[in-house]
VOPAGU-2260 file (C-alpha; in pm, 1 decimal, decimal comma):
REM VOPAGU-2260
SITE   aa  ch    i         X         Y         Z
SITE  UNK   A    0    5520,2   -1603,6   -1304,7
SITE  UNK   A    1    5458,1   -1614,7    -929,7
SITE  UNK   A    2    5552,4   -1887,9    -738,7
SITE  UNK   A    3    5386,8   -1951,3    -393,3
SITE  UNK   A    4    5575,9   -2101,0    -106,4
SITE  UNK   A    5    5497,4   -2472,7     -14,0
SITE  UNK   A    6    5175,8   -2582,8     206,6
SITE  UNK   A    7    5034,7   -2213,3     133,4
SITE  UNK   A    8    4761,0   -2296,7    -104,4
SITE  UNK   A    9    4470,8   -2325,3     148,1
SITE  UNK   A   10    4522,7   -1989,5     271,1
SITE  UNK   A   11    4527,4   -1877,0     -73,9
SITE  UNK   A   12    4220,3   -2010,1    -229,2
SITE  UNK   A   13    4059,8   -1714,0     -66,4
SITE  UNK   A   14    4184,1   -1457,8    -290,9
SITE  UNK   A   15    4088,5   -1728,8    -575,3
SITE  UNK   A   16    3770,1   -1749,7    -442,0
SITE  UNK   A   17    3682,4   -1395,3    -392,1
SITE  UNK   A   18    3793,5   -1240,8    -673,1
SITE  UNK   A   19    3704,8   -1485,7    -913,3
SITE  UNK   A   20    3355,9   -1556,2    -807,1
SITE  UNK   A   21    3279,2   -1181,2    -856,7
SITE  UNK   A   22    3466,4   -1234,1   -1217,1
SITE  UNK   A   23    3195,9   -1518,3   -1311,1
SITE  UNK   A   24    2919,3   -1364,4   -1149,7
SITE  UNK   A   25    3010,1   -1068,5   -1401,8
SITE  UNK   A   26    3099,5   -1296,4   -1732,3
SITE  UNK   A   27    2754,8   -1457,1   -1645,6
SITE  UNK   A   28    2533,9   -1123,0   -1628,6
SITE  UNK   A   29    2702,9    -985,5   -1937,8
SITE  UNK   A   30    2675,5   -1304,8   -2165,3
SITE  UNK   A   31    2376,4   -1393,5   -2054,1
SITE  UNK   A   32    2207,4   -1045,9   -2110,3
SITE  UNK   A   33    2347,9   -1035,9   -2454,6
SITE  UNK   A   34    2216,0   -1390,1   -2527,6
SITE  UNK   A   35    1883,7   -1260,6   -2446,5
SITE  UNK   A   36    1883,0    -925,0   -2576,9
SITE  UNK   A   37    2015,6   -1057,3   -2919,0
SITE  UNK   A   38    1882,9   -1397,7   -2927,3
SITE  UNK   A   39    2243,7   -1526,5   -3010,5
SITE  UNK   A   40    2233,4   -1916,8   -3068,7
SITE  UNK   A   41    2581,0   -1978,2   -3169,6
SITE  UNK   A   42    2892,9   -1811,9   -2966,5
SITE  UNK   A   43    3175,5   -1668,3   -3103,1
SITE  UNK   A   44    3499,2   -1618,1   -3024,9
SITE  UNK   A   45    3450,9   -1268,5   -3040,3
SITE  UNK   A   46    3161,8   -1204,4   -2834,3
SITE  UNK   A   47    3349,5   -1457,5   -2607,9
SITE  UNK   A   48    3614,2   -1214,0   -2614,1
SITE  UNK   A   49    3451,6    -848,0   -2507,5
SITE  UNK   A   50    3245,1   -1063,1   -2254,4
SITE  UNK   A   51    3536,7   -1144,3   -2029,9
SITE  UNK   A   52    3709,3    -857,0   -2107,8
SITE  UNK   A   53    3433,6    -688,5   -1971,3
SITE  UNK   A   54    3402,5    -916,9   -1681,7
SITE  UNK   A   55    3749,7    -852,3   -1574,2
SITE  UNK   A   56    3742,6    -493,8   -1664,7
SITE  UNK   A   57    3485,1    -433,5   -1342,4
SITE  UNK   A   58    3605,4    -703,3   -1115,7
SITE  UNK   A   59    3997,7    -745,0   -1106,6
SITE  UNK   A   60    4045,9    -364,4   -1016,6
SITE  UNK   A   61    4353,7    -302,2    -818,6
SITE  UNK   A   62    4091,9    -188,3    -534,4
SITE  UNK   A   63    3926,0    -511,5    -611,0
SITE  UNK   A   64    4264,3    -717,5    -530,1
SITE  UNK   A   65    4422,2    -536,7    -251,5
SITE  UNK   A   66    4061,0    -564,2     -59,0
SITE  UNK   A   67    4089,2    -904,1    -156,5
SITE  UNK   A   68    4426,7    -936,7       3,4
SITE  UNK   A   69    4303,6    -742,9     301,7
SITE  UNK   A   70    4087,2   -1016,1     341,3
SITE  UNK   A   71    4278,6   -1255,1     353,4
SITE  UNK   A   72    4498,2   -1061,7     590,9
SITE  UNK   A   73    4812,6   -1155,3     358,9
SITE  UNK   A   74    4872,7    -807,4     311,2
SITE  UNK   A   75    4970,4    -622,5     478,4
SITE  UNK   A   76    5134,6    -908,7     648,4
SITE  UNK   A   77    5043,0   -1042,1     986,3
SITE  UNK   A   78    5232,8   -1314,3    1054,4
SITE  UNK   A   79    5019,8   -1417,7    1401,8
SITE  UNK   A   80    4718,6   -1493,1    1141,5
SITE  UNK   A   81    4847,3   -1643,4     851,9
SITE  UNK   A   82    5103,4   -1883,6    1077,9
SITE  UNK   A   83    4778,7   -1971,5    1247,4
SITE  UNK   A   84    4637,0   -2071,8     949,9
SITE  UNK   A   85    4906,6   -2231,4     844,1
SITE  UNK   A   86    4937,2   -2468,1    1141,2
C-alpha cells in the first residue's frame, strides 16, 4: 500500500490521468473490437478478464509510468515545481 502525503492529491491526479486514460482508451479498442468481430451480446467474466489484462499489458509499462512521472516532474524530484504546485 502507498500512502501519499497530505494536500498532494492535485498534483497527483496527473499520473491518474495519464496513465489511466491510455488504459481505457485500450480496454475500449479491445472490447469493443471483439464485440464486433464476434457479435458477443452477453459479457463474461472471462472475456472481461483477457480484455483488461490486455489493456494493462500495453499501457502500464514501466516506460509507460516513469514517462508518466517525468511528466509530472515528481520524479526525478524537483522540489522548485512541485512546491509551486503545491502552494
Amino acid at each position: 500500500m502507498i500512502t501519499l502525503p497530505s494536500h498532494t492529491s492535485h498534483v497527483l491526479q496527473l499520473l491518474y490521468a495519464l496513465c489511466l486514460k491510455s488504459f481505457k482508451t485500450a480496454f475500449r479498442k479491445e472490447s469493443n473490437g471483439a464485440m464486433a468481430k464476434n457479435n458477443y451480446i452477453e459479457l463474461d467474466k472471462i472475456m472481461l478478464t483477457r480484455w483488461i489484462d490486455k489493456a494493462l499489458n500495453q499501457t502500464l509499462t514501466k516506460k509507460n509510468i516513469t514517462s508518466r512521472f517525468r511528466t509530472t516532474e515528481i520524479w526525478p524530484l524537483n522540489p522548485k515545481v512541485t512546491d509551486k504546485k503545491l502552494n
